[in-house]
Wavefront OBJ file of the C-alpha trace (Angstrom):
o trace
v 97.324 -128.538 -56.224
v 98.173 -129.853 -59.496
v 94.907 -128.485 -61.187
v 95.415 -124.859 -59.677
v 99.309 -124.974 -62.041
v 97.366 -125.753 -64.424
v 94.651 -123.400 -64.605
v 97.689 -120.464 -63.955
v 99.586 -121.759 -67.049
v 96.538 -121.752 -69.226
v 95.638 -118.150 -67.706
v 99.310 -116.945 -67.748
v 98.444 -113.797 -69.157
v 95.699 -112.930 -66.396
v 98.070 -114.414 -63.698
v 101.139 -111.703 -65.202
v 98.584 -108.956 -64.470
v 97.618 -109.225 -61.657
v 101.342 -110.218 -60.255
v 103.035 -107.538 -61.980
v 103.745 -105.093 -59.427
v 104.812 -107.599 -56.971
v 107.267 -109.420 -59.920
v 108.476 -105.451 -59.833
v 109.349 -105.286 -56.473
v 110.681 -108.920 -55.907
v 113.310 -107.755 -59.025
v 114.107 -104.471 -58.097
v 115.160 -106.171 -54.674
v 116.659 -109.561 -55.593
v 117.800 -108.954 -59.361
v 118.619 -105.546 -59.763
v 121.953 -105.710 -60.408
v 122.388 -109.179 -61.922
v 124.516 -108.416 -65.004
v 125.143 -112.285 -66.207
v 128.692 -112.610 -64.962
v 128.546 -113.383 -60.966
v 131.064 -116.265 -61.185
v 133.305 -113.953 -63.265
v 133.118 -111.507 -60.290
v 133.610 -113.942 -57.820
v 136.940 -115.535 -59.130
v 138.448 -112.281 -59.719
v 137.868 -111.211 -56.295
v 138.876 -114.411 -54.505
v 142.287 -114.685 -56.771
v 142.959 -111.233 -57.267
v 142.648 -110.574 -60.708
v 141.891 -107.306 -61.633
v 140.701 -106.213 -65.177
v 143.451 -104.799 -68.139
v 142.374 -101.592 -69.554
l 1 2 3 4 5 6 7 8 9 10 11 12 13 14 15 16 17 18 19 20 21 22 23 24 25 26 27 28 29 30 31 32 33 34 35 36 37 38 39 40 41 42 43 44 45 46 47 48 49 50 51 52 53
């Protein structure tokens, strides 16, 4: 309901505690190895271009 988002957000730090572990896990298996350049990746491998060094 509307008044239990607002209770969380005004008891955001209690609500990070006691989520922590499973924010851990959810990363490690989702977001591990998110660097900030997916679409980079992407349209070098679908046109080929490979990186000058």
């Amino acid at each position: 309901t509307s008044e239990e988002v607002i209770d969380a957000i005004k008891n955001i730090e209690e609500i990070s505690k006691q989520y922590s572990q499973r924010y851990d896990e959810f990363y490690h298996r989702f977001c591990e190895w998110e660097d900030g350049h997916a679409s980079e990746k992407v349209v070098k491998s679908v046109f080929g271009i490979e990186d000058k060094e």
